[in-house]
N, C-alpha and C positions, 0 to 999 in steps of 0.2 A: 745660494750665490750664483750659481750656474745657470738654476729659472730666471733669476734677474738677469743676465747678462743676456739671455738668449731671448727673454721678452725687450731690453731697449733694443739689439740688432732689427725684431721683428716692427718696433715701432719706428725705428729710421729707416728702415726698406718703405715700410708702408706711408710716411710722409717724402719720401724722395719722389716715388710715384706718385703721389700728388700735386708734388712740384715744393716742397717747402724744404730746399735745398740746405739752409742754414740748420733749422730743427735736426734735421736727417744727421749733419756731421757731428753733431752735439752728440745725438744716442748714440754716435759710431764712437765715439770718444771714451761715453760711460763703457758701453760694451764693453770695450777692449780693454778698459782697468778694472772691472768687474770681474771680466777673464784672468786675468793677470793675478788677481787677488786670489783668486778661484785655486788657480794654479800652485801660486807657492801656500795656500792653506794645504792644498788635497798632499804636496808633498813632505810637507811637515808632521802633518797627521800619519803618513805613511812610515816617515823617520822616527816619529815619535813612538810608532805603538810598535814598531820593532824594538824598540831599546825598550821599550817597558816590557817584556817576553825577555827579555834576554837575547835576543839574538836578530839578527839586522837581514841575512838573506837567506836563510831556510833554518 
């Protein structure tokens, strides 16, 4: 999820410099909900595999 978000940044950087100023905000949009998404999995997977161990912070 992370490669994907980090490959559309890479393609809207790389189409702004080319000047396709629309393109560019589009991938800056997916990006950042890619991220987002990114985000609350990595912490749920973190919440999750604590309580399945039994125990949450050591």
């Amino acid at each position: 999820m992370l490669q994907l978000a980090i490959a559309c940044l890479v393609i809207a950087l790389l189409a702004a410099v080319l000047g396709f100023g629309g393109i560019a905000g589009s991938f800056v949009g997916v990006a950042k909900i890619l991220f987002v998404v990114f985000l609350i999995f990595a912490v749920l997977s973190f919440l999750g595999g604590g309580m399945r161990r039994g125990r949450l912070w050591g």
